[in-house]
C-alpha positions as a Markdown table, in Angstrom:
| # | Residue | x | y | z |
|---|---|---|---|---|
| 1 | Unk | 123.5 | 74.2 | 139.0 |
| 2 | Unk | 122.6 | 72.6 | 142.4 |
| 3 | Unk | 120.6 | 69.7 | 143.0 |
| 4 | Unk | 117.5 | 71.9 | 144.6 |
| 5 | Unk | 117.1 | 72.9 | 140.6 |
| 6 | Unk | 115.4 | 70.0 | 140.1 |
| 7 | Unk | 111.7 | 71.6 | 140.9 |
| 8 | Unk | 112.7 | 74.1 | 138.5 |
| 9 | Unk | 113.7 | 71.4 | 136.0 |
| 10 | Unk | 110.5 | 69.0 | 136.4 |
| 11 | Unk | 108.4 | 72.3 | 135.3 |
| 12 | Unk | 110.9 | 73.0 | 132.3 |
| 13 | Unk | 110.3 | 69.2 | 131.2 |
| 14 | Unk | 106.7 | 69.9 | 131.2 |
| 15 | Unk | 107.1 | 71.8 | 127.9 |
| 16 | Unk | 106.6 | 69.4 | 125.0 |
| 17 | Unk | 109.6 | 71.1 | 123.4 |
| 18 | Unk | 112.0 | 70.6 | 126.0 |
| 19 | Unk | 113.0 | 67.6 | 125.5 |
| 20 | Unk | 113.0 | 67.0 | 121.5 |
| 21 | Unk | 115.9 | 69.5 | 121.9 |
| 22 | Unk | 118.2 | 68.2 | 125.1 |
| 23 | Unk | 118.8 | 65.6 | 127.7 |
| 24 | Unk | 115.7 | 66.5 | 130.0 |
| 25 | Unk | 112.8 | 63.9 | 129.8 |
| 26 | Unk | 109.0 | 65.3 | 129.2 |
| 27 | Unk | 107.2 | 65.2 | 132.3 |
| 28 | Unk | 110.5 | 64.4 | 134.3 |
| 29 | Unk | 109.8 | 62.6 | 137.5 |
| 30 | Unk | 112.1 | 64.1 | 140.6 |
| 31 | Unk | 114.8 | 61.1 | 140.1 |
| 32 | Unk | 115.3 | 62.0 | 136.4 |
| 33 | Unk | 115.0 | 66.2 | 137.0 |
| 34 | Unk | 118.0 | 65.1 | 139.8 |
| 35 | Unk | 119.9 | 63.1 | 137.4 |
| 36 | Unk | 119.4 | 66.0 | 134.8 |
| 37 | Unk | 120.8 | 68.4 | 137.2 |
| 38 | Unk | 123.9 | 66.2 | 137.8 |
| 39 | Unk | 125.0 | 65.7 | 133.9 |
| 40 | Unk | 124.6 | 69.6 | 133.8 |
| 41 | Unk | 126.8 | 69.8 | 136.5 |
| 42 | Unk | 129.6 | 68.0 | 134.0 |
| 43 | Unk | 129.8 | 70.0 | 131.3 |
| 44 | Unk | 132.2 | 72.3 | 132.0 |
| 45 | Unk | 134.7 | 69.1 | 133.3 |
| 46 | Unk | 133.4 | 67.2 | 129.9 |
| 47 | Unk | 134.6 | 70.1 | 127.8 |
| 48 | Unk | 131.0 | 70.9 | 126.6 |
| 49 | Unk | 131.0 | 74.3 | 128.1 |
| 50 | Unk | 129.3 | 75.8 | 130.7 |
| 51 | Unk | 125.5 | 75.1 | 131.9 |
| 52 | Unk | 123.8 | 77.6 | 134.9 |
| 53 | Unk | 120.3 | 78.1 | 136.4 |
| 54 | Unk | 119.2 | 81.3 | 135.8 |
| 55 | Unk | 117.3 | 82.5 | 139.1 |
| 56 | Unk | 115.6 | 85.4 | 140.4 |
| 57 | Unk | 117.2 | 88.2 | 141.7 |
| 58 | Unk | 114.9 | 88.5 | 144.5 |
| 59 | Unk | 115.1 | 85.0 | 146.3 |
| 60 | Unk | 117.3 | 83.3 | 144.3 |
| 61 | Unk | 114.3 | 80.4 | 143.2 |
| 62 | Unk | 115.6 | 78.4 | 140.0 |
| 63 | Unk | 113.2 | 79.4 | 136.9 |
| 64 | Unk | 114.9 | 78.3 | 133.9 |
| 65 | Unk | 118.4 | 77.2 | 132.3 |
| 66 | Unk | 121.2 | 78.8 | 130.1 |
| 67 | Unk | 124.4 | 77.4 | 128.2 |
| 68 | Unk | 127.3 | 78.4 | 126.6 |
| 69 | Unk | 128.3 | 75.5 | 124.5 |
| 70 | Unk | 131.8 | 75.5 | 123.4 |
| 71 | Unk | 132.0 | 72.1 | 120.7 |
| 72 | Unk | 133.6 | 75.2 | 117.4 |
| 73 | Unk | 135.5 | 77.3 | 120.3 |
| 74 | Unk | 138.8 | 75.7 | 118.2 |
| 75 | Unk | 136.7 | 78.0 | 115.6 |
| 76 | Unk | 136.5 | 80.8 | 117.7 |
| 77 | Unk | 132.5 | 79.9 | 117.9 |
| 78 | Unk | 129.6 | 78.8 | 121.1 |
| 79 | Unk | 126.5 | 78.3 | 120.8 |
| 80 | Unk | 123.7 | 79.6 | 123.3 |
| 81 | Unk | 121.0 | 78.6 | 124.5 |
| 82 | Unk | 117.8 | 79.3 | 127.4 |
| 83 | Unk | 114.7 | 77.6 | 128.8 |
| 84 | Unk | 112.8 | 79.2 | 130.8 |
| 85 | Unk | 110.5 | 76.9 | 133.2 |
| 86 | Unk | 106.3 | 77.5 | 131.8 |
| 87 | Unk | 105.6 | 78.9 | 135.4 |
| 88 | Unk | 107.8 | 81.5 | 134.9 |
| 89 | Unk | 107.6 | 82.7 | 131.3 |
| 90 | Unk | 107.0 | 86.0 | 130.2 |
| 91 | Unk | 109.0 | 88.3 | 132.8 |
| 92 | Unk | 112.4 | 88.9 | 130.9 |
| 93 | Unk | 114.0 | 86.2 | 132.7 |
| 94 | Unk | 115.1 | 84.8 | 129.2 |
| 95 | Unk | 116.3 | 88.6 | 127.8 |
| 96 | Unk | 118.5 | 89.2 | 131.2 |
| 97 | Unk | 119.7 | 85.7 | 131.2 |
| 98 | Unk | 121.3 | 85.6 | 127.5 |
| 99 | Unk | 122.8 | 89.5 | 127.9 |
| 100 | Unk | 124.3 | 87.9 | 131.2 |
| 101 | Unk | 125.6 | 85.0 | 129.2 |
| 102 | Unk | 126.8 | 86.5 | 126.6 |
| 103 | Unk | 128.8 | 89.1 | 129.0 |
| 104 | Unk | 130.2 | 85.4 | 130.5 |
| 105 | Unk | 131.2 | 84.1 | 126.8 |
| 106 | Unk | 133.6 | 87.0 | 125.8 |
| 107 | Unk | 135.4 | 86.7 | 128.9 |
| 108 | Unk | 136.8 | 82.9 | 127.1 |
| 109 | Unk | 140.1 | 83.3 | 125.3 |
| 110 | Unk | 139.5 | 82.5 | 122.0 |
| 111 | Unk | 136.0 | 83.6 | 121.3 |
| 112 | Unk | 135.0 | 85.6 | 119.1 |
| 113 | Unk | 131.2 | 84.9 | 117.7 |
| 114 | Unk | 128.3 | 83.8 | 119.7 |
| 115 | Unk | 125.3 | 82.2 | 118.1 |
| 116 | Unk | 121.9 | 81.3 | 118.6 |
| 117 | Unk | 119.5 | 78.6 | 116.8 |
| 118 | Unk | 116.0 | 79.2 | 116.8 |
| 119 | Unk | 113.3 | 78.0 | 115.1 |
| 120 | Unk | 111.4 | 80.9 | 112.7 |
| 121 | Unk | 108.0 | 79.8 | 114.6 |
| 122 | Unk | 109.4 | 80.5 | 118.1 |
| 123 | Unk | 108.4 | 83.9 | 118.5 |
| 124 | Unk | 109.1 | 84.2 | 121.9 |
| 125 | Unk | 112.4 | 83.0 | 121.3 |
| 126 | Unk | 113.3 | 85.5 | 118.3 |
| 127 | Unk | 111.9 | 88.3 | 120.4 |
| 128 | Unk | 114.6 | 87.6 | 123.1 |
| 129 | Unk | 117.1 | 87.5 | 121.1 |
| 130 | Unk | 116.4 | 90.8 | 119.9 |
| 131 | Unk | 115.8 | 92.0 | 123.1 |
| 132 | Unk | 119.4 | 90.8 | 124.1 |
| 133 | Unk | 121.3 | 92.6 | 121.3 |
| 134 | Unk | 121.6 | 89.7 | 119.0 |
| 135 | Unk | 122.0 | 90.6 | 115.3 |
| 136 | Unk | 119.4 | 88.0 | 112.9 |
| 137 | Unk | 121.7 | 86.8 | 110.2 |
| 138 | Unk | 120.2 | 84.3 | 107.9 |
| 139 | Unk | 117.9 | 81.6 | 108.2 |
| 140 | Unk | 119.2 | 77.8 | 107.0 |
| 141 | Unk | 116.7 | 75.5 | 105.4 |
| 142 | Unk | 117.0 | 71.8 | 107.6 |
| 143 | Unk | 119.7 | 73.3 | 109.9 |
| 144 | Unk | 118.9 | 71.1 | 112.3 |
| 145 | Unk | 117.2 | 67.9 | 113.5 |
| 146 | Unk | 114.7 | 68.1 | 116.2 |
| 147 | Unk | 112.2 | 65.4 | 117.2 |
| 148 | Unk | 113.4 | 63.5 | 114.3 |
| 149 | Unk | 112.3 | 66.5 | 111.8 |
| 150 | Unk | 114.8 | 68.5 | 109.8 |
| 151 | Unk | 114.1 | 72.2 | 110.7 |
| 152 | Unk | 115.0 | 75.3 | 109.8 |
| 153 | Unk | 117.0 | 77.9 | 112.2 |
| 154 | Unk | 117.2 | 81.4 | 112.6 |
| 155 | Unk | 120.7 | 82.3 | 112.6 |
| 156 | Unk | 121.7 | 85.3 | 115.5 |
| 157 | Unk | 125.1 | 86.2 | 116.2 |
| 158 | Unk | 125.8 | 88.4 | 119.3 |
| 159 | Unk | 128.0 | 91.9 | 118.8 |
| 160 | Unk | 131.5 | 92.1 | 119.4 |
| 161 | Unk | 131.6 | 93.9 | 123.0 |
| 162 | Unk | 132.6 | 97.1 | 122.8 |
| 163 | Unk | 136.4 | 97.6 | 123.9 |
C-alpha cells in the first residue's frame, strides 16, 4: 500500500459497511484515508499479516483492498478478506484479487487452510468467492460481531493447490 491509496480509500469508506467491519472511518476525510493507509502499511511488521491495494492492470489506479490475516497461522489457518471501492464494483476486480491472494497465502510455510467470512446477505460477496474457487462450508449462527450485532457467517475455505 502507498500513501496515493488514499483516494481509493476515502471512496471504500463511503460504504456504510466499511467501517462496522475494520479500521477505516465512514466517509474518511483525506487525513484519516492517509493515516489508514499508514496502519496498513504495519501489518506485516505487526505480525497481522499482509495488507495490499488491489489495482488495475491497465494504469495501476488503487480500486479496492485485500488481506491475508495470519492471527491461527500457529493453526495452520488465515483469514481473507476484499473491499472493493463503490466506483469500481462490479468488474471482477474482487474475483481476480482473492485467486491472486490466495496464490500469495500458500506460498507461507505453515499454511494449510484459507478462509473467508461473509455474511449470508452479501451476495456479491458469496458470488466472489465462488468465482475464486472457494469451497462454502457451513454457516455459524452469531460467528461474529459486526456494528455491535452478532451475525452469522458463511464459512469458505479455499482448495489445497494442486502440487
Amino acid at each position: 500500500m502507498e500513501l496515493r491509496d488514499a483516494d481509493m480509500a476515502r471512496d471504500l469508506s463511503t460504504d456504510p459497511y466499511v467501517p462496522l467491519t475494520g479500521t477505516l472511518p465512514g466517509n474518511a476525510s483525506r487525513e484519516e484515508a492517509e493515516s489508514w493507509v499508514r496502519r496498513q502499511q504495519g501489518r506485516h511488521a505487526e505480525g497481522r499479516g499482509f495488507s495490499f491495494t488491489i489495482a488495475k492492470r491497465s494504469d495501476d489506479e488503487a480500486v479496492g483492498h485485500c488481506g491475508l490475516w495470519l492471527k491461527d497461522l500457529a493453526d495452520g489457518r488465515a483469514d481473507a478478506g476484499y473491499g472493493i471501492a463503490p466506483s469500481s464494483r462490479r468488474s471482477g476486480y474482487a474475483t481476480e484479487a482473492l485467486i491472486a491472494l490466495t496464490k500469495f497465502a500458500w506460498t507461507i510455510p505453515g499454511l494449510s487452510r484459507v478462509e473467508l467470512f461473509i455474511e449470508p446477505g452479501n451476495t456479491g460477496s458469496l458470488r466472489t468467492a465462488d468465482r475464486a474457487g472457494y469451497v462454502r462450508e457451513r454457516v455459524l449462527a452469531e460467528q461474529q460481531e459486526i456494528g455491535g450485532t452478532r451475525r452469522d457467517m458463511v464459512v469458505f475455505a479455499a482448495p489445497l493447490p494442486l502440487s
